[in-house]
Structures are given as structure tokens and as C-alpha cells.
N, CA, C and O atoms as a Tinker XYZ file with bonds, in Angstrom:
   492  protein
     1  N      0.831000   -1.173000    0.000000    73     2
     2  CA     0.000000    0.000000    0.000000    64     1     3
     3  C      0.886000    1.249000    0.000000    63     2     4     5
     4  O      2.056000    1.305000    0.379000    81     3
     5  N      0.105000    2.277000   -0.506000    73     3     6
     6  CA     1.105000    3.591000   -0.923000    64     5     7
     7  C      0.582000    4.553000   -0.207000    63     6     8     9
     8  O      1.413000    5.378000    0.173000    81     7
     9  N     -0.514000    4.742000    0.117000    73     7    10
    10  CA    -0.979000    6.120000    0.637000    64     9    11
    11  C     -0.829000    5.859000    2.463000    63    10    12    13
    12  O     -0.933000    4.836000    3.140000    81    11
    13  N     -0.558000    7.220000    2.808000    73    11    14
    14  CA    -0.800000    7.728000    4.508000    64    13    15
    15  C     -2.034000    7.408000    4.526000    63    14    16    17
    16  O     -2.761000    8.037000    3.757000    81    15
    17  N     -2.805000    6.082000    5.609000    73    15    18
    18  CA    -4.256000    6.515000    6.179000    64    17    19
    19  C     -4.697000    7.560000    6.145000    63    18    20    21
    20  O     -5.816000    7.737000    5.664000    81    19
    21  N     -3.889000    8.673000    6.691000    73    19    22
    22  CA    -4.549000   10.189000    7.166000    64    21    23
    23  C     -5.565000   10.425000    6.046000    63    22    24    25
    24  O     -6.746000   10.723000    6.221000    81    23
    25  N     -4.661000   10.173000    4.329000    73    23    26
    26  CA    -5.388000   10.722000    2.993000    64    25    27
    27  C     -6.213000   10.032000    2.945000    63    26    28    29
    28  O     -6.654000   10.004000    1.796000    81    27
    29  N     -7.071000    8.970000    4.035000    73    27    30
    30  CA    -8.149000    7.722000    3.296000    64    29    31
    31  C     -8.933000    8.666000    4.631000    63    30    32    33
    32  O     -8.371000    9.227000    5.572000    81    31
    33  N    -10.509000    8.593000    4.290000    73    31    34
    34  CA   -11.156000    9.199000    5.314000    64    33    35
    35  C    -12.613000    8.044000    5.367000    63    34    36    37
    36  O    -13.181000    7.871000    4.289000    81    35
    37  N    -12.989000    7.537000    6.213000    73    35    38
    38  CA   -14.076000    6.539000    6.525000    64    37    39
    39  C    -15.239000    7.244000    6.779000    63    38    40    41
    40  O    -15.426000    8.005000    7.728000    81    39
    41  N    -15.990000    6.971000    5.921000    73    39    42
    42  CA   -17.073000    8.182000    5.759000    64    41    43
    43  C    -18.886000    6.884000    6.491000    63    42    44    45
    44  O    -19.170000    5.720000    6.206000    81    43
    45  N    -19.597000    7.898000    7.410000    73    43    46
    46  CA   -20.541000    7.309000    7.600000    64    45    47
    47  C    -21.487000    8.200000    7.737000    63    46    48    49
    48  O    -22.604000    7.812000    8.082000    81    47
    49  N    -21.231000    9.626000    7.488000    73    47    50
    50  CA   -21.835000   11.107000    7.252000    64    49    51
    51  C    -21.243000   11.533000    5.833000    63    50    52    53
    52  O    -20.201000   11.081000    5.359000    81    51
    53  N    -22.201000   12.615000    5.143000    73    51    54
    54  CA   -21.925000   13.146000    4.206000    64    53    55
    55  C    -20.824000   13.985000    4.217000    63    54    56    57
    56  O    -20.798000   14.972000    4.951000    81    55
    57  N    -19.588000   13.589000    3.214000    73    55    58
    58  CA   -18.603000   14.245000    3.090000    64    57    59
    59  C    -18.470000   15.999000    3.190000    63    58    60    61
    60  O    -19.048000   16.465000    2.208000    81    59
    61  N    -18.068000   16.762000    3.798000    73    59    62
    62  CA   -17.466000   18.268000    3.189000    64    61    63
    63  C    -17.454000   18.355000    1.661000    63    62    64    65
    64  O    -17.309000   17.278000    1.082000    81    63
    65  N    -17.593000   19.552000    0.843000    73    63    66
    66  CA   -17.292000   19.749000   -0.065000    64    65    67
    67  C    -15.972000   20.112000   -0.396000    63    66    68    69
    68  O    -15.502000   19.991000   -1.527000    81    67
    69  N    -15.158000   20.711000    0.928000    73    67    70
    70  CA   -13.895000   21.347000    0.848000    64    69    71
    71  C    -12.783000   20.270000    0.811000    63    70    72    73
    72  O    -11.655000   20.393000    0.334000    81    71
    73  N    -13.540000   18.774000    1.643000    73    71    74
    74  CA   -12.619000   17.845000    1.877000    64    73    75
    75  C    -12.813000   16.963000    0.623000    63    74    76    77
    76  O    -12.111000   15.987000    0.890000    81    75
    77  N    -13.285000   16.775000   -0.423000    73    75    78
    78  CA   -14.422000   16.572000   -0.863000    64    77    79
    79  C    -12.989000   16.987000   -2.120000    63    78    80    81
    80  O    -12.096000   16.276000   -2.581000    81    79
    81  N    -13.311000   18.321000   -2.311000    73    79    82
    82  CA   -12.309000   19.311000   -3.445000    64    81    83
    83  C    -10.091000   18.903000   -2.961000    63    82    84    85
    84  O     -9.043000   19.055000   -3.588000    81    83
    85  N    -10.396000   18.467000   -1.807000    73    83    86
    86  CA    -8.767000   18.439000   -1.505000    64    85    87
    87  C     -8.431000   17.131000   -1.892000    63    86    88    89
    88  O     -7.283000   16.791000   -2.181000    81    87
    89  N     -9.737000   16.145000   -1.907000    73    87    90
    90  CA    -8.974000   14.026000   -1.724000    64    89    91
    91  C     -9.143000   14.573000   -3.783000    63    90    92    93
    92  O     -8.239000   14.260000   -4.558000    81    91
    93  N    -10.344000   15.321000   -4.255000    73    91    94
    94  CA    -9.891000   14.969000   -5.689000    64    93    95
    95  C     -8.987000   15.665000   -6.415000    63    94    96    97
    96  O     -8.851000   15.591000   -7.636000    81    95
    97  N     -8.219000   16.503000   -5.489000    73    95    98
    98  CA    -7.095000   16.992000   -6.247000    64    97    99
    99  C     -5.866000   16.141000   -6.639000    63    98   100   101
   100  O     -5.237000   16.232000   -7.693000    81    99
   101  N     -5.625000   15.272000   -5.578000    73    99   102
   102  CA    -4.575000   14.111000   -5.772000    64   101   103
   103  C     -4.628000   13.665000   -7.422000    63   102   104   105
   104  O     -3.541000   13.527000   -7.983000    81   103
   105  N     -5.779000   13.456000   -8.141000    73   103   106
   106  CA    -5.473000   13.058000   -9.596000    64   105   107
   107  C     -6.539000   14.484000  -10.127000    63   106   108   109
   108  O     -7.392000   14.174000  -10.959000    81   107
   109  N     -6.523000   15.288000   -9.888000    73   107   110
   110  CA    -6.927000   16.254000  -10.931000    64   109   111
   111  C     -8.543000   16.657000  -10.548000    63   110   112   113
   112  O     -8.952000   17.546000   -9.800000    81   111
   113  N     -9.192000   15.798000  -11.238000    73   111   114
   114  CA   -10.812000   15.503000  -11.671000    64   113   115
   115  C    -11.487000   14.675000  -10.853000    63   114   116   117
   116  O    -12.673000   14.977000  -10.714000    81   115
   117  N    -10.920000   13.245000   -9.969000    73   115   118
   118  CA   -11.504000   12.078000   -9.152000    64   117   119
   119  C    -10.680000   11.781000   -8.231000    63   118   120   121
   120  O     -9.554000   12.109000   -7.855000    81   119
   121  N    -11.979000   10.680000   -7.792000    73   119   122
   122  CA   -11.348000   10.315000   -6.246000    64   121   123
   123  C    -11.732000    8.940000   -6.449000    63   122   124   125
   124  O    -12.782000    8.514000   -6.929000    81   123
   125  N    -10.570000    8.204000   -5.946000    73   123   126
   126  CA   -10.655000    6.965000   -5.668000    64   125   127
   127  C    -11.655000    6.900000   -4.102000    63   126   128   129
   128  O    -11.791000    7.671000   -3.152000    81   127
   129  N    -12.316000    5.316000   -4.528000    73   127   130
   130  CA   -13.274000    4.579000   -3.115000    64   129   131
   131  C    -13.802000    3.470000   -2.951000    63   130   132   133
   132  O    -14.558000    3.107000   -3.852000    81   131
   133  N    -13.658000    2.800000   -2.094000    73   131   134
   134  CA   -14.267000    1.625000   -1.720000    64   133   135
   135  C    -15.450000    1.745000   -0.818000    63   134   136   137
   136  O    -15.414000    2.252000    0.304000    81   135
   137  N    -16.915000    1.035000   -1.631000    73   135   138
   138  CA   -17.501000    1.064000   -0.441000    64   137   139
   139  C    -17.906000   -0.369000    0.025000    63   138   140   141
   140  O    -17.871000   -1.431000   -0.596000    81   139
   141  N    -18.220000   -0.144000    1.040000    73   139   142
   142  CA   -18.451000   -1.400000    1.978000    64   141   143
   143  C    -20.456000   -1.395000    1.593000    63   142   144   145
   144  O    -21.375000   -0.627000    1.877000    81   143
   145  N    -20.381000   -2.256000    1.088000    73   143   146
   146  CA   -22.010000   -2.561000    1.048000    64   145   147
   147  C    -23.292000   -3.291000    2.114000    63   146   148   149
   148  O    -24.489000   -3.252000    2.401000    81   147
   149  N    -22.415000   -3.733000    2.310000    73   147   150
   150  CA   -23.274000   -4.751000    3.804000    64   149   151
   151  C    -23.552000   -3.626000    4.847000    63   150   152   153
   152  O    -24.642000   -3.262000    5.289000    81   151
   153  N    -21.909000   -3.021000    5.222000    73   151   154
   154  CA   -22.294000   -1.914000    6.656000    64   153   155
   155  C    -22.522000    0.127000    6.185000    63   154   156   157
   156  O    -22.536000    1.248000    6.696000    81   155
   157  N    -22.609000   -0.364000    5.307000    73   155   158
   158  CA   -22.787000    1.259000    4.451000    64   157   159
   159  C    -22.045000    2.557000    5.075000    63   158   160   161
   160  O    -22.532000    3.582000    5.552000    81   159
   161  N    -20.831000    2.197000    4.923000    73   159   162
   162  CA   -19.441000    3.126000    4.947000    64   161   163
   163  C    -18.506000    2.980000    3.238000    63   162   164   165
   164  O    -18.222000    2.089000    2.438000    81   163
   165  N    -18.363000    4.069000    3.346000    73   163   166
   166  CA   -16.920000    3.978000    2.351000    64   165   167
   167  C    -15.754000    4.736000    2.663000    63   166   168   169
   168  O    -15.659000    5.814000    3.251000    81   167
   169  N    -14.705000    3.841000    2.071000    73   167   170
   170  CA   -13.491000    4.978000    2.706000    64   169   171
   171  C    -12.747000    5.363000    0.927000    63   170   172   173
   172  O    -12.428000    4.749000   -0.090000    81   171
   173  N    -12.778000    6.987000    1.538000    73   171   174
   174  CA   -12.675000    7.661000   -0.217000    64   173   175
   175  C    -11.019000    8.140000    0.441000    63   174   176   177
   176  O    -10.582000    8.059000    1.589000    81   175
   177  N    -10.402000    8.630000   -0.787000    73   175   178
   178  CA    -9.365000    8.859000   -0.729000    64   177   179
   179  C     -7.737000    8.017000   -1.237000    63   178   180   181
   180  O     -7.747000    6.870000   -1.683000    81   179
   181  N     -6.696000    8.668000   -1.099000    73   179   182
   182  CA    -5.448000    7.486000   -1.515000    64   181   183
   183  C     -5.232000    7.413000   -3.085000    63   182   184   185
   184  O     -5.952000    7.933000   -3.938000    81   183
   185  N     -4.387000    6.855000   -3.233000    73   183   186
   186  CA    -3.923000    6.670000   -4.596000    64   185   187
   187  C     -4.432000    5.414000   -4.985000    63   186   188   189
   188  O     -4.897000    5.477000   -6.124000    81   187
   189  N     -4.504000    4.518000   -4.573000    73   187   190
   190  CA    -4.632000    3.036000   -4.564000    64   189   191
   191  C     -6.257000    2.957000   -4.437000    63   190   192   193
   192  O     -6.886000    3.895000   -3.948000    81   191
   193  N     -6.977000    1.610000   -4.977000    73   191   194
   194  CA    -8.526000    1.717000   -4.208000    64   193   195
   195  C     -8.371000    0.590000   -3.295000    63   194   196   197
   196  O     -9.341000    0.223000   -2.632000    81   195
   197  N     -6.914000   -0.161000   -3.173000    73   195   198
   198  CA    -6.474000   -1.210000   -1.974000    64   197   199
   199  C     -6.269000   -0.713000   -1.204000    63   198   200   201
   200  O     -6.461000   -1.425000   -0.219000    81   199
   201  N     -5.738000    0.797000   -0.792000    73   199   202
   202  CA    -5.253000    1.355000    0.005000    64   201   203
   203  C     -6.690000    1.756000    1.047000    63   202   204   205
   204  O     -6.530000    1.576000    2.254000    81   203
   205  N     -7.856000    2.210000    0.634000    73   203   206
   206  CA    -9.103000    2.266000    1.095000    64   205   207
   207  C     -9.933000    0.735000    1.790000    63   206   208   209
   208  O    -10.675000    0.475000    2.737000    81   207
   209  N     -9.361000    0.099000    0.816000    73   207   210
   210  CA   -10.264000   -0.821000    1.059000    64   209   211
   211  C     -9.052000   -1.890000    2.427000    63   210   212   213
   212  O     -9.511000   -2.656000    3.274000    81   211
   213  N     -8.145000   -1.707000    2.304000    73   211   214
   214  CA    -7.101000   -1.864000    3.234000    64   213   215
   215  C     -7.552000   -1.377000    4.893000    63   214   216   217
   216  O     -7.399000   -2.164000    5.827000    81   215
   217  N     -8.129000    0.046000    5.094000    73   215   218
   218  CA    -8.637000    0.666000    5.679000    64   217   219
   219  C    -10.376000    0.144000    6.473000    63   218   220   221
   220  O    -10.783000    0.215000    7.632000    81   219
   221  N    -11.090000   -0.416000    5.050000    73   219   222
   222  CA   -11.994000   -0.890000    5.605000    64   221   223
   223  C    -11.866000   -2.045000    6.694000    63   222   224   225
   224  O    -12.293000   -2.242000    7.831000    81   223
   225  N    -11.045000   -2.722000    5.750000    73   223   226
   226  CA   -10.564000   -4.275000    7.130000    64   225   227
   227  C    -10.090000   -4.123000    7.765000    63   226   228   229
   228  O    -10.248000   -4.860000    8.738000    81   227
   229  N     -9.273000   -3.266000    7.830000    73   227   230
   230  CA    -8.499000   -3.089000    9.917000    64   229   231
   231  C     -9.728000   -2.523000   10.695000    63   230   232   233
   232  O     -9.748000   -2.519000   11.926000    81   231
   233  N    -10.991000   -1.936000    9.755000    73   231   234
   234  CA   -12.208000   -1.608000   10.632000    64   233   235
   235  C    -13.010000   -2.812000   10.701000    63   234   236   237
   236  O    -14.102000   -2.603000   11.230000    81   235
   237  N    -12.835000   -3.872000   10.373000    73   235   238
   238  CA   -13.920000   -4.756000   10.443000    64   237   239
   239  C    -14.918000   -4.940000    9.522000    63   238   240   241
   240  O    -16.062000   -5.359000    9.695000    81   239
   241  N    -14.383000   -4.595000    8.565000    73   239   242
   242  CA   -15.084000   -4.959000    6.544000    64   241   243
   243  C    -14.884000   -6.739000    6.321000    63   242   244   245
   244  O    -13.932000   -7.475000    6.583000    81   243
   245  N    -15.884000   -6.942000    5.881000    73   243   246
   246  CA   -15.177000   -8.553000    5.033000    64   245   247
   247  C    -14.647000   -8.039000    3.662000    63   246   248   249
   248  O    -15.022000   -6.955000    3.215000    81   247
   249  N    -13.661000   -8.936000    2.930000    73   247   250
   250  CA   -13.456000   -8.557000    1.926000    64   249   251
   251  C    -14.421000   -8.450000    0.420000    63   250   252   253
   252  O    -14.280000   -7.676000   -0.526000    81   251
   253  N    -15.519000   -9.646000    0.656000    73   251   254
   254  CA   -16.775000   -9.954000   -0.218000    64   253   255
   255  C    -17.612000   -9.121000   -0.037000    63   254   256   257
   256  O    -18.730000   -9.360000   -0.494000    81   255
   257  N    -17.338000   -7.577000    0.843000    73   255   258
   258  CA   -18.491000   -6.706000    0.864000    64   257   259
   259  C    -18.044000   -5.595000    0.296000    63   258   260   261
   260  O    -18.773000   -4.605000    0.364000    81   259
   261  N    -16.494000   -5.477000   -0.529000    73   259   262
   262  CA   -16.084000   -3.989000   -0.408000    64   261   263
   263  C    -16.159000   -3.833000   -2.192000    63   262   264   265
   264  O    -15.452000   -4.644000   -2.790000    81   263
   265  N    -16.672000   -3.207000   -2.741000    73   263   266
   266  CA   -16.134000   -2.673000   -4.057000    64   265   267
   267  C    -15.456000   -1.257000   -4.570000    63   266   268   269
   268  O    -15.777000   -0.134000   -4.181000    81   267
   269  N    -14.771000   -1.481000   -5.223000    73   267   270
   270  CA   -14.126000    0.014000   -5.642000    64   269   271
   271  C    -14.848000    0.453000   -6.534000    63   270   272   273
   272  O    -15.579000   -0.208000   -7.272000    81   271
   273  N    -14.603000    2.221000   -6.521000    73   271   274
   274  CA   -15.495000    2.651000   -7.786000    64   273   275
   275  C    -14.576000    4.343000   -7.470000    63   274   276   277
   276  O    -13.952000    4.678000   -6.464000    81   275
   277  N    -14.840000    5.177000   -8.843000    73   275   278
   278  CA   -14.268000    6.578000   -9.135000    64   277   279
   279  C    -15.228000    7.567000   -8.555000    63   278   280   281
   280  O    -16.387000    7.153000   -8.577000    81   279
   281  N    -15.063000    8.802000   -8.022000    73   279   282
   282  CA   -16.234000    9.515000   -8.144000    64   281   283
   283  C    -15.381000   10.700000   -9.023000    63   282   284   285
   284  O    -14.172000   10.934000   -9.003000    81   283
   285  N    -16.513000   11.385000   -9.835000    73   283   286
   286  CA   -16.187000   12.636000  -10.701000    64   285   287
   287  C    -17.095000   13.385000  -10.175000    63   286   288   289
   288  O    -18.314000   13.232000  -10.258000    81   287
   289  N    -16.377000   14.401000   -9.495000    73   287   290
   290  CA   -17.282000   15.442000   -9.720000    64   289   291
   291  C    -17.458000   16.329000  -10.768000    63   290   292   293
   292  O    -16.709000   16.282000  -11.744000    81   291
   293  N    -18.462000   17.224000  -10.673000    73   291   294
   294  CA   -18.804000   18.077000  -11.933000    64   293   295
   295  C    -19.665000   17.318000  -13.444000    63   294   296   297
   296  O    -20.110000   17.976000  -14.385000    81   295
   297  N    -19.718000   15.720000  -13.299000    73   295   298
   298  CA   -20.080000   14.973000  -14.705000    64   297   299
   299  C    -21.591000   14.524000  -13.889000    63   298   300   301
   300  O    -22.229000   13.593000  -14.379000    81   299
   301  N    -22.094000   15.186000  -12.702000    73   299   302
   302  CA   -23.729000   15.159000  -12.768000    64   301   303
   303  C    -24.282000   13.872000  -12.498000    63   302   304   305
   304  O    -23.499000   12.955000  -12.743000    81   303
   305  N    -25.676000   13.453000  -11.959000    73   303   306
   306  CA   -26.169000   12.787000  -11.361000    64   305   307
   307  C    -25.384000   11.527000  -12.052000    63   306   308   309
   308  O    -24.514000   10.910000  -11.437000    81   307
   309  N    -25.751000   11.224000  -13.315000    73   307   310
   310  CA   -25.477000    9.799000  -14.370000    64   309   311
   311  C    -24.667000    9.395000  -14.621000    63   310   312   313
   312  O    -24.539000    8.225000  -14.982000    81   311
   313  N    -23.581000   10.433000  -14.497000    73   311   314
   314  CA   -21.958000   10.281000  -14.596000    64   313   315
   315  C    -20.792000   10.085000  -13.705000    63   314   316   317
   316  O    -19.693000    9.810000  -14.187000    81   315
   317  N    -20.913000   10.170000  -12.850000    73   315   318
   318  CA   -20.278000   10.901000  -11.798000    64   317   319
   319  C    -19.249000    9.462000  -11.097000    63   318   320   321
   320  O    -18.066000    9.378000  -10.768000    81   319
   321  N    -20.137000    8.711000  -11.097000    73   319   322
   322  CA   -19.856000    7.253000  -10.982000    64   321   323
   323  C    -18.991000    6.224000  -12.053000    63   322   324   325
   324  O    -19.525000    5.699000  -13.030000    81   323
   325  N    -17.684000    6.059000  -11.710000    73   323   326
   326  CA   -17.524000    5.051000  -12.517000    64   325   327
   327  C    -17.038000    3.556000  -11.877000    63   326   328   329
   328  O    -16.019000    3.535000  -11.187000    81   327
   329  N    -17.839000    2.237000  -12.141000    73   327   330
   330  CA   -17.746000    1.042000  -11.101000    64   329   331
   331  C    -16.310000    0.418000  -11.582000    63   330   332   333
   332  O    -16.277000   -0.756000  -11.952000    81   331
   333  N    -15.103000    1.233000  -11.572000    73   331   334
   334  CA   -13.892000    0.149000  -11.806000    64   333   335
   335  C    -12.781000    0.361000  -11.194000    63   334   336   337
   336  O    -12.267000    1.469000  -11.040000    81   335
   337  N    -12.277000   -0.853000  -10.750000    73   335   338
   338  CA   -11.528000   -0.984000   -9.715000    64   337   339
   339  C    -10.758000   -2.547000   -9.955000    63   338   340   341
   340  O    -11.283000   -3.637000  -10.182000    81   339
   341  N     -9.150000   -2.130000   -9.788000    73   339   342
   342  CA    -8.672000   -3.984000   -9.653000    64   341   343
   343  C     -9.113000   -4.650000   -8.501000    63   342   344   345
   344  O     -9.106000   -5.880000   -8.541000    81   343
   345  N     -9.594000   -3.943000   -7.226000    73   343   346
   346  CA   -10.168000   -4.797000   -6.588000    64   345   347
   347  C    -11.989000   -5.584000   -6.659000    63   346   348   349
   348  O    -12.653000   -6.093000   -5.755000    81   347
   349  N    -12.287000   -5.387000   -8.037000    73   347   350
   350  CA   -13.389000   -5.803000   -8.086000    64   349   351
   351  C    -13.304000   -6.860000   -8.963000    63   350   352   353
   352  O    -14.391000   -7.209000   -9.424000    81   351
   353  N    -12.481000   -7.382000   -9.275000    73   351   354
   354  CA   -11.521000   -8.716000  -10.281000    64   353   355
   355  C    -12.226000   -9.557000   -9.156000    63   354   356   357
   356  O    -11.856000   -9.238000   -8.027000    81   355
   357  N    -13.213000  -10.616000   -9.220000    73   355   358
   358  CA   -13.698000  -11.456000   -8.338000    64   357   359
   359  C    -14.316000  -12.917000   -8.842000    63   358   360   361
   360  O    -15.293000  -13.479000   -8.347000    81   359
   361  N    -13.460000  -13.414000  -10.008000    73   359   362
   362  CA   -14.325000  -14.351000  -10.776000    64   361   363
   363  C    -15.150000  -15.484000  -10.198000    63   362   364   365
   364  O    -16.040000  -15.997000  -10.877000    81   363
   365  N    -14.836000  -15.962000   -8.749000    73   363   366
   366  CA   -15.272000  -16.663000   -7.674000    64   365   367
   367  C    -16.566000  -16.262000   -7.701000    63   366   368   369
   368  O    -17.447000  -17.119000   -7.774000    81   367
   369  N    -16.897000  -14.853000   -7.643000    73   367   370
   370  CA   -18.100000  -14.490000   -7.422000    64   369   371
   371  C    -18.966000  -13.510000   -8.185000    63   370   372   373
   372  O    -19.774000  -12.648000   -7.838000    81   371
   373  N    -18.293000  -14.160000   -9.910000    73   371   374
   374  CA   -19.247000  -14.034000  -10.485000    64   373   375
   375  C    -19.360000  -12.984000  -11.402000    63   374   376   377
   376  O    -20.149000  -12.796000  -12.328000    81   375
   377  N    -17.743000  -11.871000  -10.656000    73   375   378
   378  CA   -17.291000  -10.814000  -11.315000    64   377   379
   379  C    -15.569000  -10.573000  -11.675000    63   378   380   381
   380  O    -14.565000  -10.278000  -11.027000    81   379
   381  N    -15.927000  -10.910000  -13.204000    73   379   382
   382  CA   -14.915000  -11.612000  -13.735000    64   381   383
   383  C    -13.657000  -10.423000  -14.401000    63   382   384   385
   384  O    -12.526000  -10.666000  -14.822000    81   383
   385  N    -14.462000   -8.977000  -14.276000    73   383   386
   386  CA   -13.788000   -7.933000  -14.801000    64   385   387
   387  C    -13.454000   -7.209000  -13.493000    63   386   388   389
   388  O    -13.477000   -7.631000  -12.337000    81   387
   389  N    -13.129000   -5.968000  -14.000000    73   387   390
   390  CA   -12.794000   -4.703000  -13.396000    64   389   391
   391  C    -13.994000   -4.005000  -12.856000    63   390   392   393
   392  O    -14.079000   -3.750000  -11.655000    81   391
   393  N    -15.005000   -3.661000  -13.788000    73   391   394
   394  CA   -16.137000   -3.067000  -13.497000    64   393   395
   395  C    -17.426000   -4.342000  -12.824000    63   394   396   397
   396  O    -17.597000   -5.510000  -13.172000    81   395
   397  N    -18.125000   -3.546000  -11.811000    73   395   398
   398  CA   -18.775000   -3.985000  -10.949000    64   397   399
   399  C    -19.938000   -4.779000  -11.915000    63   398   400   401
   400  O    -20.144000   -3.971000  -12.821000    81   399
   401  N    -20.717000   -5.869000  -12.132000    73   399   402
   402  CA   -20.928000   -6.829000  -12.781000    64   401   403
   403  C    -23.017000   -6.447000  -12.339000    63   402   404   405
   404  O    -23.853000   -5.806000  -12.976000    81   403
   405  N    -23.093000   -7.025000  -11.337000    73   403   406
   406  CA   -24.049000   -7.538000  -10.163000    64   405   407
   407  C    -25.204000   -6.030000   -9.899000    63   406   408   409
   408  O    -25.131000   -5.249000   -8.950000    81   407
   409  N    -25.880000   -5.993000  -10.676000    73   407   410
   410  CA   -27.241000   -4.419000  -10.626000    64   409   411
   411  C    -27.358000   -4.365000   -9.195000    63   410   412   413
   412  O    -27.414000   -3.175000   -8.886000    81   411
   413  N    -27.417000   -5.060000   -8.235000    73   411   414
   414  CA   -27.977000   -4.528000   -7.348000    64   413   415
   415  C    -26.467000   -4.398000   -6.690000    63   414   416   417
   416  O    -26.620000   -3.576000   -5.786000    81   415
   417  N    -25.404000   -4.715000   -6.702000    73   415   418
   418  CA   -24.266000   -4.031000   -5.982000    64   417   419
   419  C    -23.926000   -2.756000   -6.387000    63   418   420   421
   420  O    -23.502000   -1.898000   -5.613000    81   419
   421  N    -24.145000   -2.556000   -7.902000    73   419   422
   422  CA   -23.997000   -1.125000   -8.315000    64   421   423
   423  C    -24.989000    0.072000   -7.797000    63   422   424   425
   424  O    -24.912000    1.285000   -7.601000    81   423
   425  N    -25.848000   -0.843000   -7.700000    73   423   426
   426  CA   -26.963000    0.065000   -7.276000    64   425   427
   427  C    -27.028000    0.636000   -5.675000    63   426   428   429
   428  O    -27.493000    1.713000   -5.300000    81   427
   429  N    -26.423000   -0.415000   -4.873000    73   427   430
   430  CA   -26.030000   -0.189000   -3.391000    64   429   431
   431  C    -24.863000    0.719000   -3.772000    63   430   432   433
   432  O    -25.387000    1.781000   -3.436000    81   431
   433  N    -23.898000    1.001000   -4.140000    73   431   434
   434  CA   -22.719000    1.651000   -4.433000    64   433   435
   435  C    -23.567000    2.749000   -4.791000    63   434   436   437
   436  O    -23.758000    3.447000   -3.796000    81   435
   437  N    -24.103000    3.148000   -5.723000    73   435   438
   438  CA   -24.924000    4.357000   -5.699000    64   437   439
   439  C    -25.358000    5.063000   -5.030000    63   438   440   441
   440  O    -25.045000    6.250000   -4.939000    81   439
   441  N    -26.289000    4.409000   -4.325000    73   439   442
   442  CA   -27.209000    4.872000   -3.518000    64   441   443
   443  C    -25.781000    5.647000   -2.020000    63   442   444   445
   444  O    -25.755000    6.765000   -1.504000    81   443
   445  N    -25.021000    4.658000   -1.843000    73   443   446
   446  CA   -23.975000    5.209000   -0.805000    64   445   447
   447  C    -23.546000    6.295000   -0.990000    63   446   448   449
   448  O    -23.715000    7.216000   -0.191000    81   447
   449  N    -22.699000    6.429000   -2.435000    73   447   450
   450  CA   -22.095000    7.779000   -2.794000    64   449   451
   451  C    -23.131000    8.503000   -2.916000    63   450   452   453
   452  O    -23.000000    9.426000   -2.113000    81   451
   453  N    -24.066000    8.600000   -3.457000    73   451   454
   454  CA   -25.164000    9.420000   -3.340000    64   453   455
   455  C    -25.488000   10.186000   -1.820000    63   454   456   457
   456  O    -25.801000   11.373000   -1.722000    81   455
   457  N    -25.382000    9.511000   -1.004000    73   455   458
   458  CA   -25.988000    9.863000    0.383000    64   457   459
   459  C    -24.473000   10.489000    1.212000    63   458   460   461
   460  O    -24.508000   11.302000    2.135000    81   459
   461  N    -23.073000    9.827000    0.568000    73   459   462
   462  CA   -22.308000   10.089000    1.368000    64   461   463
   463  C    -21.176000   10.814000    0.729000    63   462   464   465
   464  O    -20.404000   11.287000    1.563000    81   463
   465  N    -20.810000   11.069000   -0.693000    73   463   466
   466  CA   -19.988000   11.772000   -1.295000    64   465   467
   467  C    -20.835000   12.732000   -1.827000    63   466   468   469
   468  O    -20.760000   13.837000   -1.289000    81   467
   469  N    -21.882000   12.563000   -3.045000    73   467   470
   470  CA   -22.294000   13.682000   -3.539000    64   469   471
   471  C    -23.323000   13.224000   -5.464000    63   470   472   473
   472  O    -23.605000   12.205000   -6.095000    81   471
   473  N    -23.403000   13.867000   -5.535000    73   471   474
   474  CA   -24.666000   13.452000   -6.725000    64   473   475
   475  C    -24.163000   14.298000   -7.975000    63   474   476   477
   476  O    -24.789000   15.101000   -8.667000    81   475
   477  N    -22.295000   13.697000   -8.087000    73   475   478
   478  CA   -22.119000   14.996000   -8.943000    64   477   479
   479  C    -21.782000   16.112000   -9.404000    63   478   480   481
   480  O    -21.050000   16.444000  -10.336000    81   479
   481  N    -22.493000   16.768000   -8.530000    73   479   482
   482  CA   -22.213000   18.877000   -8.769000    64   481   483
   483  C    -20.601000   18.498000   -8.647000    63   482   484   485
   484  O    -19.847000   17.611000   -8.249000    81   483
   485  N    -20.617000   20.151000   -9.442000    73   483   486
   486  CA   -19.458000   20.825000   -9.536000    64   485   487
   487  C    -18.478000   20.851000   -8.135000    63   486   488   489
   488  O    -19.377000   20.830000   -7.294000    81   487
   489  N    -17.515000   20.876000   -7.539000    73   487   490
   490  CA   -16.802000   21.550000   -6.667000    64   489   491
   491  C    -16.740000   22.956000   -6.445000    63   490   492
   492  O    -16.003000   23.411000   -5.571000    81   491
């Protein structure tokens, strides 16, 4: 793993916008995140989406609950989301790529960032 914890933040309230504008400066435009689907946390931030999801399991995540995904801000409700991540390589279970496979896991991943990063808007 590459990133300081400090840069991974475990979110179970709606993010800041300011903190929000500082984790997506690290690559420009997005932010790496894993969310945990079963206990509805994600930890955004880091260079890595192992490095987050690294974070979830020293909190007590299973690994079969966490998926990675991008957030963009500014690309609006439909966009904003993108489901790919090397930690979502899971052919055991069914998800044999990068991008999240399974409608209703994407759809839990949604609904999270939705409630806990943002729906989108601009910075």
C-alpha cells in the first residue's frame, strides 16, 4: 500500500465539499473509493482503491463486501460514478472484470455515494 491513512477518510456522514475538493485533487478531476455494502461506509481517498479498502478491514469490513469505484465530480447525477476498480476482479463471485458486474451491488454503491460523497455537482 502507498498512501498515509490520514489521505483515506471513513465516511458514515456526508462528506465536506472542501474535503471533498482536496482528496480529488490528488489526480486532478476524481477520487478513488471503496464502499463497503453490507455496513454502508466507504473509505474515499489514496492513490490506490487497496489502500481504502485496506482501511476498511483493519475496521472490520469482510473482503466480499467492499467494491471500488471513481467519483467525478462536476459529470452530474449519471456520470459521476464510474464502477472500476482492480479490486473488483472477483471471478469466484461471479465478477470476472474490473467493473462492478451484479445491478444490485452497483446500485447499493450508488445509492452510498449518493448519500455520502455527492450526486455529482461541480466543486
Amino acid at each position: 500500500m502507498t498512501s498515509d491513512p490520514a489521505e483515506i477518510l471513513v465516511l458514515e456522514a456526508r462528506l465536506a465539499r472542501a474535503e471533498l475538493a482536496r482528496l480529488a485533487g490528488l489526480f486532478g478531476d476524481m477520487v478513488k473509493y471503496v464502499v463497503d455494502v453490507e455496513r454502508g461506509v466507504l473509505a474515499i481517498g489514496g492513490e490506490l482503491h487497496a489502500d481504502a479498502e485496506q482501511v476498511l478491514l483493519e475496521r472490520g469490513s469482510r473482503p466480499a463486501d467492499l467494491w471500488g469505484a471513481n467519483y467525478y465530480p462536476g459529470r452530474g447525477r449519471e456520470d459521476c460514478i464510474e464502477y472500476t476498480s482492480l479490486i473488483n476482479i472477483r471471478p469466484a463471485r461471479g465478477n470476472p472484470g474490473m467493473e462492478v458486474a451484479d445491478a444490485a451491488v452497483r446500485e447499493r454503491i450508488r445509492a452510498l455515494t449518493r448519500a455520502l460523497v455527492g450526486e455529482g455537482e461541480p466543486l
